[in-house]
C-alpha positions as CSV (number, residue, x, y, z in Angstrom):
1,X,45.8,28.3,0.8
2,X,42.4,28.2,-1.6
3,X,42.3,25.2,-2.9
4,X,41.8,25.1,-6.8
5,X,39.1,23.0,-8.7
6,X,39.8,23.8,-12.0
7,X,42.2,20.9,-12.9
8,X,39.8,17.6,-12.0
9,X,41.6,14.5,-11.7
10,X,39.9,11.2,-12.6
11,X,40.1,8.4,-10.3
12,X,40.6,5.3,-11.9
13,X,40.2,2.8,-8.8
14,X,38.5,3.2,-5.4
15,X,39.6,1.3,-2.6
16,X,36.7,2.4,0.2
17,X,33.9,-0.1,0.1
18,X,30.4,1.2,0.2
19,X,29.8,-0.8,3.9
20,X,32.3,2.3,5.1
21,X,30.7,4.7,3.2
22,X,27.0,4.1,5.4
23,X,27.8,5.7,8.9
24,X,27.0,2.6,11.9
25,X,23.6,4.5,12.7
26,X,22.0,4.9,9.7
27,X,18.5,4.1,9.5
28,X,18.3,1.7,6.6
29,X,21.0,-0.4,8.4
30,X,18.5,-1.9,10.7
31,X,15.5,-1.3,7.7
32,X,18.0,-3.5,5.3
33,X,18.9,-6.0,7.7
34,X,15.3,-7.1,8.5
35,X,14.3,-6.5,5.0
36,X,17.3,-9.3,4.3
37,X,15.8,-11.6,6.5
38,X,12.2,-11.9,5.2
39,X,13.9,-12.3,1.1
40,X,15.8,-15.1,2.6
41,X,12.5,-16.6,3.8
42,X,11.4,-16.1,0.3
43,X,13.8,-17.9,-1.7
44,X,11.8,-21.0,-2.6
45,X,9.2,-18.5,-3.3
46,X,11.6,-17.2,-6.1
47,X,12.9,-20.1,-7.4
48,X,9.7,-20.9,-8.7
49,X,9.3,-17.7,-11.2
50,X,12.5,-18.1,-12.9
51,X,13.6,-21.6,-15.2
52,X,17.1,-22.9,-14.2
53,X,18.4,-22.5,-18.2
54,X,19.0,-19.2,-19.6
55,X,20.6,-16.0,-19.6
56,X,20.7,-15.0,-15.7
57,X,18.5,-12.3,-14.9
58,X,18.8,-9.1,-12.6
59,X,18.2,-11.1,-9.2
60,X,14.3,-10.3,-7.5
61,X,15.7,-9.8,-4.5
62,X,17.1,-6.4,-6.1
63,X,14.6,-5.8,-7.5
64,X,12.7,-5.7,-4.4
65,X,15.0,-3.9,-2.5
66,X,14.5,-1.3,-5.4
67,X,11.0,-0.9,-4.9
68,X,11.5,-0.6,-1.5
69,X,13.3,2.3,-2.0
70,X,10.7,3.7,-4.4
71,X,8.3,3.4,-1.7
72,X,10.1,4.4,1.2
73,X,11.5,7.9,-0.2
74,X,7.6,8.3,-2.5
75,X,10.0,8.5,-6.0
76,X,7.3,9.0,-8.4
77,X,8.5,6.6,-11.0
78,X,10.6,3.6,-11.6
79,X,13.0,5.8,-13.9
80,X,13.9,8.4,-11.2
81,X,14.5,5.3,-8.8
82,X,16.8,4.2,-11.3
83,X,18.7,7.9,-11.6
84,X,19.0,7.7,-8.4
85,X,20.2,4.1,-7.6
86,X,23.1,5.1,-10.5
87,X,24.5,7.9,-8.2
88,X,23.5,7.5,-4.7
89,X,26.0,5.2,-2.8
90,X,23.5,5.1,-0.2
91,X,21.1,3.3,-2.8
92,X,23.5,1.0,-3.9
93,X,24.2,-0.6,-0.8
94,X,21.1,-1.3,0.1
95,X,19.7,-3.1,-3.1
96,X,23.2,-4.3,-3.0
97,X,25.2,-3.3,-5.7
98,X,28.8,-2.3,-6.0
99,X,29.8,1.4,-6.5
100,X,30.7,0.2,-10.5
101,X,27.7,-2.4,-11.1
102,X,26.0,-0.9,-13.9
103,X,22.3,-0.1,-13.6
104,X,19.4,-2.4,-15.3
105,X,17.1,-0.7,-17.9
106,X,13.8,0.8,-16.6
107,X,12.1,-1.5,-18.5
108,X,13.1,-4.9,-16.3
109,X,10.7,-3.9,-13.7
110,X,7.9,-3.7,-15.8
111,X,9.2,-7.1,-17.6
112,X,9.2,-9.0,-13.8
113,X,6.3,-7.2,-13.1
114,X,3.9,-9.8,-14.2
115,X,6.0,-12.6,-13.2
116,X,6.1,-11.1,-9.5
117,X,1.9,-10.6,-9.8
118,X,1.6,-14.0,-10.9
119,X,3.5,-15.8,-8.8
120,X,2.1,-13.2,-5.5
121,X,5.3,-12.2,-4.3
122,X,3.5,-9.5,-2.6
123,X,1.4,-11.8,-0.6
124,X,4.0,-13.8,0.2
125,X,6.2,-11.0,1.6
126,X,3.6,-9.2,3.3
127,X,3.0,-13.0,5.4
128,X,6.5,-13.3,6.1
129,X,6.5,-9.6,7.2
130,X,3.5,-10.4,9.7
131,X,5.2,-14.0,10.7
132,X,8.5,-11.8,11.5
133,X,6.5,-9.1,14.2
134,X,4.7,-12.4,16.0
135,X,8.0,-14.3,16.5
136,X,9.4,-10.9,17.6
137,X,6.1,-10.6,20.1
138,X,4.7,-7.4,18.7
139,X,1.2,-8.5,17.1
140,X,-2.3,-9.0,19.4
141,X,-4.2,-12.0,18.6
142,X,-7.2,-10.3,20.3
143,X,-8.2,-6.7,19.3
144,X,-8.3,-5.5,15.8
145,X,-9.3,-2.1,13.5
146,X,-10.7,-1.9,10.2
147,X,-10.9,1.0,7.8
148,X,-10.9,1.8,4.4
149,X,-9.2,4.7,2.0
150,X,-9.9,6.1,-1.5
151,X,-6.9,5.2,-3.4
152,X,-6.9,7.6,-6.8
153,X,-7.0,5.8,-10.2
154,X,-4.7,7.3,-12.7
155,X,-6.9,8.6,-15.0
156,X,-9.1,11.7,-15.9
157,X,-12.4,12.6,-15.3
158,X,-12.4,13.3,-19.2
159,X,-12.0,9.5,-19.5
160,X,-15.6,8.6,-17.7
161,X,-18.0,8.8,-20.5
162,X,-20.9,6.6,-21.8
163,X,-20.0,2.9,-22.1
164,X,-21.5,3.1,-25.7
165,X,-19.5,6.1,-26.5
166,X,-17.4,5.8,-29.4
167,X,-15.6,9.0,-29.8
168,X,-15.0,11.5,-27.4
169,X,-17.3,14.6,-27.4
170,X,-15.0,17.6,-27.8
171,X,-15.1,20.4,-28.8
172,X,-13.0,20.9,-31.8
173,X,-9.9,22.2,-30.3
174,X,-8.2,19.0,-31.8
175,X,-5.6,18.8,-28.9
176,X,-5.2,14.5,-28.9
177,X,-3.5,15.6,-25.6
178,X,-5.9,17.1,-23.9
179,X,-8.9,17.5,-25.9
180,X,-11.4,20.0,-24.0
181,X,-15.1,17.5,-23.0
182,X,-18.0,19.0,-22.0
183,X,-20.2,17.2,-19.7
184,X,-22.5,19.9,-19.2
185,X,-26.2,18.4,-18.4
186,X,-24.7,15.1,-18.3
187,X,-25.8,13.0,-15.2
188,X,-22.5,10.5,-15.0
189,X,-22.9,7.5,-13.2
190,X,-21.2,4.3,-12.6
191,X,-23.4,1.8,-14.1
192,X,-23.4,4.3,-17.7
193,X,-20.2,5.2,-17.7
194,X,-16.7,3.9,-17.2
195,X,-12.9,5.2,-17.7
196,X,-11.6,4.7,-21.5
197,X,-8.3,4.3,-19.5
198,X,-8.9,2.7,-16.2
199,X,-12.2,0.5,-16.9
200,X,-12.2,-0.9,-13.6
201,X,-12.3,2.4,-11.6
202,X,-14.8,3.9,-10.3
203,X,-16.5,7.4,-9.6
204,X,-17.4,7.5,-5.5
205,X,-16.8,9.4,-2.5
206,X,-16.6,8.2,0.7
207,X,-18.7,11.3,2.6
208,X,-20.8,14.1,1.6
209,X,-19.1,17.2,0.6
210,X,-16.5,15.6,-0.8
211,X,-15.4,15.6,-4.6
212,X,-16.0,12.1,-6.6
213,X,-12.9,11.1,-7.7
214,X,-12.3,8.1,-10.3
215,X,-11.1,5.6,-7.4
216,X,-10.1,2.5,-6.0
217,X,-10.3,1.4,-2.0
218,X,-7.7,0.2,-0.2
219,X,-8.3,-1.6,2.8
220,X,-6.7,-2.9,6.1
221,X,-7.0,-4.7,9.1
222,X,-4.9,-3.5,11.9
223,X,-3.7,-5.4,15.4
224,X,-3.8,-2.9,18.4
225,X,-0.7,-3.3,20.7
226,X,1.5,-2.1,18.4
227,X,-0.4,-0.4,15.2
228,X,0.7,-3.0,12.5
229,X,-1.5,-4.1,9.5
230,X,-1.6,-7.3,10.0
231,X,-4.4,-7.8,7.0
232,X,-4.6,-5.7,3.6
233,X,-6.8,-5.6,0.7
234,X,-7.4,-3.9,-2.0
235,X,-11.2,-3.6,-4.2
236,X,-13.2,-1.9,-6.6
237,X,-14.8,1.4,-4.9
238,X,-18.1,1.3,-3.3
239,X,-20.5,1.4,-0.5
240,X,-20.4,-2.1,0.9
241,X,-16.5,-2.4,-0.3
242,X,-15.4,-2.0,2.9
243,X,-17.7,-4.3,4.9
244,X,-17.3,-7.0,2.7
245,X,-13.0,-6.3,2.7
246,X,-13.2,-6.6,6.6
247,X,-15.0,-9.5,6.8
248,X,-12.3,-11.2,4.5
249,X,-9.7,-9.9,6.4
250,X,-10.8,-10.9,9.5
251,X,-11.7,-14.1,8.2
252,X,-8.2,-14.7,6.9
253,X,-6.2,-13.7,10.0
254,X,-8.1,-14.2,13.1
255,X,-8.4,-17.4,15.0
256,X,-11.2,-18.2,17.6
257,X,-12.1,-17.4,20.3
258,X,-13.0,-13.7,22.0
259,X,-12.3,-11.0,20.1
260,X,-12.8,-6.8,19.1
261,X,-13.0,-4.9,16.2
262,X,-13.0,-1.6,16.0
263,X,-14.1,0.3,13.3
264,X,-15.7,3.9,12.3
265,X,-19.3,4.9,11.5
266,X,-19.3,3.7,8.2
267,X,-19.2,0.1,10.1
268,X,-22.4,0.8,12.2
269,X,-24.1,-1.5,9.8
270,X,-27.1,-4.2,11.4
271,X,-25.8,-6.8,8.6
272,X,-21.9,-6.3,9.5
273,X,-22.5,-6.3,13.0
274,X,-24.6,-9.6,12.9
275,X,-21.7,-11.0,10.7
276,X,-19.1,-10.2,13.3
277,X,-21.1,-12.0,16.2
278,X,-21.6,-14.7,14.1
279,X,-17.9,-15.2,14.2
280,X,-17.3,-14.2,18.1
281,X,-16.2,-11.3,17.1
282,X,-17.6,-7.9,19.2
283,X,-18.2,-5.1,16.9
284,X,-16.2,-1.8,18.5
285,X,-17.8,0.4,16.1
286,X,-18.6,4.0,16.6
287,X,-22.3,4.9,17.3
288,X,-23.9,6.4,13.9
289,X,-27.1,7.7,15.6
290,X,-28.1,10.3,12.8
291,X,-27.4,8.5,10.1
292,X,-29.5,5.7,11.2
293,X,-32.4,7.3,12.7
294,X,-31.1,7.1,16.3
295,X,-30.8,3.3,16.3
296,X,-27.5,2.0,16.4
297,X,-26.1,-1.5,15.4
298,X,-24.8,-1.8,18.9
299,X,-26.2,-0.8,22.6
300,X,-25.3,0.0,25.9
301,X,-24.2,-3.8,26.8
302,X,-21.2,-2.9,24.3
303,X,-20.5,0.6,24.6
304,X,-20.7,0.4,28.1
305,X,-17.6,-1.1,28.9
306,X,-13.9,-0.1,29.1
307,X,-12.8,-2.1,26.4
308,X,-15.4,-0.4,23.7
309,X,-13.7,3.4,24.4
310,X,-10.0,1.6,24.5
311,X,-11.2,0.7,20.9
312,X,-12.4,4.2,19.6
313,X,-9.3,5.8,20.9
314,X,-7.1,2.9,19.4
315,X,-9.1,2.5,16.0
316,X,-7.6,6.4,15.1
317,X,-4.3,4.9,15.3
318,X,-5.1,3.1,11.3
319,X,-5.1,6.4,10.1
320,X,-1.5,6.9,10.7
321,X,-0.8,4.2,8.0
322,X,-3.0,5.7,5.1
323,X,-1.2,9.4,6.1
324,X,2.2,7.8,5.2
325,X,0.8,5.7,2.3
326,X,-0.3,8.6,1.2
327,X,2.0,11.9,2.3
328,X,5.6,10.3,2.3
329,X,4.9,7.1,-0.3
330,X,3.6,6.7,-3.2
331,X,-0.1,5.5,-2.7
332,X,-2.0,8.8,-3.0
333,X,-2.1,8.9,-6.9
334,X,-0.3,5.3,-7.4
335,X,0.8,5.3,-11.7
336,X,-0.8,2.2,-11.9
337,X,-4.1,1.3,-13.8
338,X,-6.1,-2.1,-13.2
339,X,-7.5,-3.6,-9.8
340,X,-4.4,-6.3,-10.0
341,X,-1.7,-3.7,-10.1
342,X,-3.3,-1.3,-7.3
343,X,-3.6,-4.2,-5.0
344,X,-0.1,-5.1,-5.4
345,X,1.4,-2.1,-5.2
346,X,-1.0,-0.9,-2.1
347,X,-0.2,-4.6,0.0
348,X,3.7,-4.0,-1.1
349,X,3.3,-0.5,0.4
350,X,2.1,-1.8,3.6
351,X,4.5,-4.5,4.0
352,X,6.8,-1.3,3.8
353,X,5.0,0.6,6.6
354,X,5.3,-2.3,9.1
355,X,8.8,-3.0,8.2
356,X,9.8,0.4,9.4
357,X,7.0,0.5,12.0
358,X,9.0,-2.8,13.2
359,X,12.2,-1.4,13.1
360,X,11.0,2.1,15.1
361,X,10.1,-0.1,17.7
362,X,12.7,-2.2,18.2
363,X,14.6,0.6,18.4
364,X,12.9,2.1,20.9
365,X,12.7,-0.8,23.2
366,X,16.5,-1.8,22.8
């Protein structure tokens, strides 16, 4: 017989706990497990932020949890994460929360916000992250990548006008909105103009043919056994952003002794190069004959051996972790303004990415 749905029946207790609900298999079993293990790591780390008297507060490591989701899934803001997290039982057990635990207000994250800036929490994880994959085996000490992405500001190119510019130049549709500029015969450039909204980005490109976008660079260092970032940084845009990101990076990580970096043209630079020697590093960067007038950074003593085209084939490998910042998270258009904020969120974002790059291969070699 049809059965009938027209007489609903409230449940007043439920005795299935959500651990049953998740089937055994689940992805985010393993993802929540080693996620579990670096917060523990951090707890001194949290201690710190909060004072002992007071009113208890929702707990960071949910918090956390909750952001992780955010990035993982690329919710677009904190208020759908929170819709979500209300109703989705998967959710729940991983920031851990019972199936009746009532949801925090939207506006907590943005309250612990500056406490977890302040006291780096995203630093912090990222290292314990990176500490996890060595003491699992999974990180070269040797040979390295470098590249750099545009990450977009959130703001409008009707924002960029004269630094000196005290009221917008419109055109008298009187839409506060969305008020119609024109720029026509108006060279705009960085060191005239600025963003009304986002001061610190800036207008760039990274390759001809290309639209200038209002933009900030993210940047990251990878190891090459296993694709992880293993170094992450975020700056203001420009031309020499990402050479002078790289050589931090590599100066932050790396130990001595004998090692590669691979990089694209954008790297085949006679000042970067000479940097990277200086610190016994050998520059694996791509030849950039017409660019520079058919005289490369590097010669035939480097590109030469086996190692070098190991390198180039390896170095396309980064790409794989701006695609998913960028197509499956949240990074592409990040609803954040300020250099502070972007380079949290984007070093957060990549501690995600090599948290479930860890657990893929685990996975796969269990």
């Amino acid at each position: 017989m049809r059965g009938n749905e027209n007489q609903p029946q409230i449940e007043m207790y439920s005795y299935i706990p959500l651990e049953t609900r998740i089937p055994a298999n689940h992805p985010l079993r393993k993802i929540r497990e080693i996620m579990d293990s670096v917060l523990e790591e951090m707890d001194k780390d949290f201690d710190a932020l909060y004072s002992h008297t007071g009113r208890p507060s929702v707990p960071p490591e949910i918090l956390l949890k909750a952001l992780f989701l955010q990035i993982l899934y690329g919710i677009r803001s904190e208020r759908l994460l929170l819709e979500q997290i209300d109703f989705n039982f998967l959710y729940r057990w991983f920031v851990g929360l019972k199936a009746d635990d009532k949801i925090w207000d939207e506006t907590v994250f943005s309250k612990n916000r500056e406490r977890l800036l302040k006291g780096e929490i995203a630093d912090r994880l990222f290292e314990k992250v990176i500490a996890l994959a060595n003491r699992k085996n999974l990180v070269s000490n040797d040979h390295f990548t470098v590249d750099g992405t545009l990450v977009e500001a959130w703001a409008s190119l009707k924002s960029f006008q004269k630094k000196d510019a005290k009221k917008k130049n419109r055109k008298g549709d009187e839409d506060p909105g969305n008020p119609s500029v024109d720029f026509h015969g108006e060279q705009r450039r960085n060191d005239t103009h600025e963003s009304k909204t986002d001061p610190e980005s800036k207008l760039y490109r990274k390759s001809k043919g290309q639209t200038a976008k209002l933009s900030y660079m993210g940047h990251v260092l990878m190891e090459n056994r296993n694709g992880l970032a293993v170094g992450v940084n975020a700056t203001i845009a420009g031309y020499y952003a990402e050479h002078e990101a790289a050589l931090a990076m590599v100066d932050e990580f790396t130990t001595k002794g004998n090692k590669t970096l691979g990089a694209d043209k954008h790297y085949d630079n006679d000042d970067f190069c000479d940097e990277l020697r200086k610190r016994n590093i050998t520059p694996h960067v791509a030849v950039n004959i017409h660019a520079r007038k058919f005289r490369s950074a590097i010669d035939g003593r480097t590109t030469r051996h086996s190692g070098y085209e190991i390198s180039q084939r390896k170095r396309k490998q980064v790409e794989e972790i701006f695609g998913w910042l960028k197509a499956f998270s949240i990074m592409r258009r990040p609803h954040f303004r300020g250099i502070k904020r972007i380079e949290y969120l984007f070093k957060f974002s990549v501690a995600v990415y090599n948290i479930l790059r860890i657990r893929n291969i685990l996975m796969s070699t269990s």
